[in-house]
C-alpha positions in Angstrom: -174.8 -84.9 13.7 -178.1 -84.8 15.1 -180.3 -82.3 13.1 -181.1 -78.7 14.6 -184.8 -79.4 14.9 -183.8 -82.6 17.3 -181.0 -80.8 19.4 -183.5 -78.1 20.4 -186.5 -80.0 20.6 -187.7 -80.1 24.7 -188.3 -83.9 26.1 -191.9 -82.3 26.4 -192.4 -81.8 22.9 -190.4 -84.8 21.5 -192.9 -85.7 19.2 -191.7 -83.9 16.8 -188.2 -85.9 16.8 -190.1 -89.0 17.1 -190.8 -89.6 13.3 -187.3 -88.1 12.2 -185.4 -90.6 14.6 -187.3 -93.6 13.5 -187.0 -91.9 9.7 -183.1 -92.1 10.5 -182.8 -95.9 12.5 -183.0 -96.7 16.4 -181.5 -98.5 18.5 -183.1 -101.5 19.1 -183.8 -104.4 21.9 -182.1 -101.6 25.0 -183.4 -102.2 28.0 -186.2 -99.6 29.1 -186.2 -96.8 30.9 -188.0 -97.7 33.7 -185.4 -100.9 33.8 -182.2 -98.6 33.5 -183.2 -96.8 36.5 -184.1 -100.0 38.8 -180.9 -101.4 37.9 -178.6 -99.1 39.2 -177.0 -100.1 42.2 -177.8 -98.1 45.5 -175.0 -96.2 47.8 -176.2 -98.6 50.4 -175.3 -101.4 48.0 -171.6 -100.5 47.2 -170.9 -99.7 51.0 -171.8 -95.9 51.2 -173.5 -93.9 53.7 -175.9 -91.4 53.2 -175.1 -87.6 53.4 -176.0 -85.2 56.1 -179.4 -83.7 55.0 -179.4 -80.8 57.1 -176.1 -79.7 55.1 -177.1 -80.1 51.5 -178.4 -77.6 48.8 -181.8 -79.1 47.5 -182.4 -78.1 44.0 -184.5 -79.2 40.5 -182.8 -80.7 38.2 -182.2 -78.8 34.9 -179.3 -80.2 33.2 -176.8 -83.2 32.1 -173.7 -82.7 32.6 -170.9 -85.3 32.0 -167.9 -85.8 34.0 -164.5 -88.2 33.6 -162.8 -89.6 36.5 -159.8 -87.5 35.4 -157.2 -90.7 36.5 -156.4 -94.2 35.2 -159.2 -97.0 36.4 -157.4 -100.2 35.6 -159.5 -103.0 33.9 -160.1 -106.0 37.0 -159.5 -102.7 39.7 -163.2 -102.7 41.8 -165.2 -99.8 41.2 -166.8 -100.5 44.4 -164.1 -100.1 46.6 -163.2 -97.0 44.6 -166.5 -95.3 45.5 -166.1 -96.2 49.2 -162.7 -94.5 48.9 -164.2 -91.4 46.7 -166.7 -90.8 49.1 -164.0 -91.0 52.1 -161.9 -88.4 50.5 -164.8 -86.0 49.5 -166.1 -85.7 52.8 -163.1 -85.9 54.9 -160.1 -83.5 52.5 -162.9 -81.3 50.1 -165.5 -80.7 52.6 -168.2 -81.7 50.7 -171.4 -83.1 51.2 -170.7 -86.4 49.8 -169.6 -87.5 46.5 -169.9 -84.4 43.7 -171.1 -86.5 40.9 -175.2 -88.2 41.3 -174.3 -91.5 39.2 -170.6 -93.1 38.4 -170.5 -95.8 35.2 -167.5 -98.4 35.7 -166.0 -99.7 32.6 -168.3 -102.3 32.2 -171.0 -99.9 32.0 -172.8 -100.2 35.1 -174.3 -97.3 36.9 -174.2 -96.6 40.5 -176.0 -94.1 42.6 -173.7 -91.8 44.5 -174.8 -88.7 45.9 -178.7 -88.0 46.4 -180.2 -86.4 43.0 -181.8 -83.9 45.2 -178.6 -82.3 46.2 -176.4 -80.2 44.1 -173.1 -81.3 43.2 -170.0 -80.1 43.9 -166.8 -78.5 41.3 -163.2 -77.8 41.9 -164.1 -75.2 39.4 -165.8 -72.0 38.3 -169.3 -72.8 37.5 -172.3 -73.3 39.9 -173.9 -77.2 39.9 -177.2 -76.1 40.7 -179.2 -77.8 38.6 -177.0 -79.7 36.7 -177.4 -84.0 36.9 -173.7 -84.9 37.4 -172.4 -87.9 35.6 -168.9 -89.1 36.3 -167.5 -91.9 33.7 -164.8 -93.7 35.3 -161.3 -93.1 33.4 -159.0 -90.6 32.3 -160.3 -89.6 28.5 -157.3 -87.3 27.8 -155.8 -90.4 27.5 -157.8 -93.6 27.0 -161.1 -94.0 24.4 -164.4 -94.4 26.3 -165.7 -98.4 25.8 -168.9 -99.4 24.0 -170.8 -100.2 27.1 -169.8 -96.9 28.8 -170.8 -94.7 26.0 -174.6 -97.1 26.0 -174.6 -96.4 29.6 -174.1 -92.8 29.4 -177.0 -92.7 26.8 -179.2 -95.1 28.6 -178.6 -92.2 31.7 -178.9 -89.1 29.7 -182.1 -90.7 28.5 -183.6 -91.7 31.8 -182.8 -87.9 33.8 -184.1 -86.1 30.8 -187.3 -88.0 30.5 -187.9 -87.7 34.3 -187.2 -84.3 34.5 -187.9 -82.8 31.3 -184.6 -81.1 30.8 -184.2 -79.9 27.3 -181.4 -82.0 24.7 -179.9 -78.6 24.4 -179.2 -78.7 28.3 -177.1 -81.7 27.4 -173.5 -80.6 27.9 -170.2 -81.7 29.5 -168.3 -79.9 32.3 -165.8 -78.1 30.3 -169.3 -76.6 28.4 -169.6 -74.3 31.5 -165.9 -73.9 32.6 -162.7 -72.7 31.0 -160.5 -73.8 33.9 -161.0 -77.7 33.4 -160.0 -80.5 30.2 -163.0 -82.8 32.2 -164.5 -84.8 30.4 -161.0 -85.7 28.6 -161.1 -84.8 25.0 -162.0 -88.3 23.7 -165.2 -88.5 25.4 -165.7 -84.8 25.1 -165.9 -85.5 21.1 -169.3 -87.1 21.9 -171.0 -84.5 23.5 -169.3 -81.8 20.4 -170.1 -84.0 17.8 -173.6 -84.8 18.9 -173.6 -88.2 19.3 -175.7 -87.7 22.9 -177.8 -85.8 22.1 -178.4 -87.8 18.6 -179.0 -91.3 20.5 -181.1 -89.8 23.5 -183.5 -88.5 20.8 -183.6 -91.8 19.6 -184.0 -93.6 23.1 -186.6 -90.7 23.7 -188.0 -91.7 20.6 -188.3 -95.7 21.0 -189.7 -95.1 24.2 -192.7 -93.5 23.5 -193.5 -95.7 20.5 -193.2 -98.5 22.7 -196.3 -97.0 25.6 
């Protein structure tokens, strides 16, 4: 578990946690920052079209919050065509602006843009989006185990939003944090954001970063 004086240090002030991550072991030979975010692919890219402007709630972003698919993605099934079909159904049966999620990560790890970071998301639930960086992991984690690569991706993420916008590792939460009416994001990745093991490896990310400017 990540020690207190980590979990509520701000990206700001990580200087601190800088020293007490390398004290404890980094990871090693990720791709930076600054890489993460140029690699992920555009909604242009996977077939998407952008959302009406003139409809959208603009906000700043202030949290993480982590999502799950909630269904079964079948290995070989393209995540692609599943966006295209998200989208489709957001729009067209919830309403919505667009997709409710900013970024999706396909079981290979791979991150794709979805709908525009200055928009707030959408819920079937109780709590208000505002603010909140949606990230949607492709799966069903009630009943499947997040991969390797998803889990680095997820990290690699975190790490990226919280640097650019300076949002706090205690901000840092999943989307049954803020509602009582939802399992998302399924219990076995859920253990990851309880247990710490975000918040623990974007410190270190955090950490390797600035030693490496």
């Amino acid at each position: 578990m990540i020690p207190a004086s980590v979990s509520r240090a701000s990206v700001s002030h990580i200087g601190a946690a800088i020293a007490l991550a390398f004290s404890i072991g980094g990871a090693h030979g990720a791709e930076s920052l600054p890489d993460l975010e140029r690699a992920i692919v555009p909604v242009a890219s996977w077939g998407g079209t952008p959302a009406d402007a003139t409809k959208a709630r603009r906000h700043r972003i202030t949290h993480i919050t982590l999502h799950h698919q909630g269904e079964p993605f079948k290995p070989g099934a393209d995540p692609q065509a599943y966006l295209r079909r998200l989208q489709a159904w957001s729009r067209a049966e919830k309403g919505w602006l667009d997709i409710p999620y900013h970024y999706v990560i396909d079981l290979d790890g791979r991150i794709y843009g979805a709908r525009d970071l200055a928009y707030a998301g959408d819920t079937n639930t109780d709590y208000d989006p505002k603010g909140h960086a949606l990230i949607e992991v492709v799966g069903n984690f009630e009943e499947v185990e997040p991969n390797q690569p998803q889990l680095d991706a997820v990290v690699g993420l975190m790490a990226m939003l919280a640097a650019k916008h300076q949002v706090s590792l205690d901000d840092i939460q999943s989307h049954r944090d803020y509602s009582d009416k939802t399992v998302c994001p399924g219990e076995n990745l859920y253990r990851y954001v309880k247990d710490d093991y975000f918040r623990h490896k974007v410190a270190l990310r955090l950490a390797q970063e600035q030693a490496a400017k």
